[in-house]
N, C-alpha and C positions, 0 to 999 in steps of 0.2 A: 504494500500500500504506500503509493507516494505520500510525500509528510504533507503537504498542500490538501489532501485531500481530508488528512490523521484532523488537520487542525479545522475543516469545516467540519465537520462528524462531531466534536470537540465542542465547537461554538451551538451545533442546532442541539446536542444532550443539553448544555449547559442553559440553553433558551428554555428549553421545555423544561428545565427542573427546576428553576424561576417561572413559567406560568404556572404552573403545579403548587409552589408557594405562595402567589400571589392567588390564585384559587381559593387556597385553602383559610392565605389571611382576609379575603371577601368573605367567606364562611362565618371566620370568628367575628367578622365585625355586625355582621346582618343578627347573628346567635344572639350576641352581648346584648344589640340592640332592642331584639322583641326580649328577651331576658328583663332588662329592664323597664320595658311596658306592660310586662305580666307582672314584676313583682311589685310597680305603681299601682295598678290594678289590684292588684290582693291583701296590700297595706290596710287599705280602706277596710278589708272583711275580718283582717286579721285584729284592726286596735276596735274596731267594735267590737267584736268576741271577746276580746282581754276588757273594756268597759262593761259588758254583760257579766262576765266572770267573776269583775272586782264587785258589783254590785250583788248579786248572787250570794257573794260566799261571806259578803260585809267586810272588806279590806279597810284599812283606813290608809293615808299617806304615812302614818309613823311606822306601818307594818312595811315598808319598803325601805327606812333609813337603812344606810350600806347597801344597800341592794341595788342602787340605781344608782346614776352617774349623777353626780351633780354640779351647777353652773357652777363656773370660778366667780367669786366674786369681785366686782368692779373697786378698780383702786378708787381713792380718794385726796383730800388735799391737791398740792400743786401739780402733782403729775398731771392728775384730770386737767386742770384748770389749762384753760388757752393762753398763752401770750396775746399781748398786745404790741403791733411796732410804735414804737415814737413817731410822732412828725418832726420832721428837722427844718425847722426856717431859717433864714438867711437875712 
């Protein structure tokens, strides 16, 4: 086999094993996508269940402390606080 020919043989394998991935990464991207329209979808079924549940069995919010994440709480004093620039006259 002349090598002119070794190295088009070479390029069209190497072409097709790159559409074949690029195939495949269309796949995961379409997958991801209804994935995350199904599980927006079922959020909604899900925290109403867990509200019927909490009501149900009489939960209160203390019965969750550690249990759940909770916010960090907002700094205060001057951090928060915004500056102000000077005006500078002349």
């Amino acid at each position: 086999m002349p090598l002119v020919e070794l190295n088009v043989n070479m390029t069209n394998l190497w072409s097709y094993q790159m559409n074949e991935v690029d195939k495949i990464n269309e796949q995961i991207a379409q997958l991801t996508a209804q994935r995350e329209s199904v599980m927006l979808k079922e959020k909604a079924n899900v925290l109403a269940k867990m509200k019927e549940d909490i009501k149900l069995y009489g939960f209160k919010t203390s019965d969750f402390k550690g249990v759940l994440a909770t916010r960090k709480k907002r700094g205060t004093g001057t951090a928060a606080k915004k500056t102000v620039a000077k005006k500078i006259t002349k």
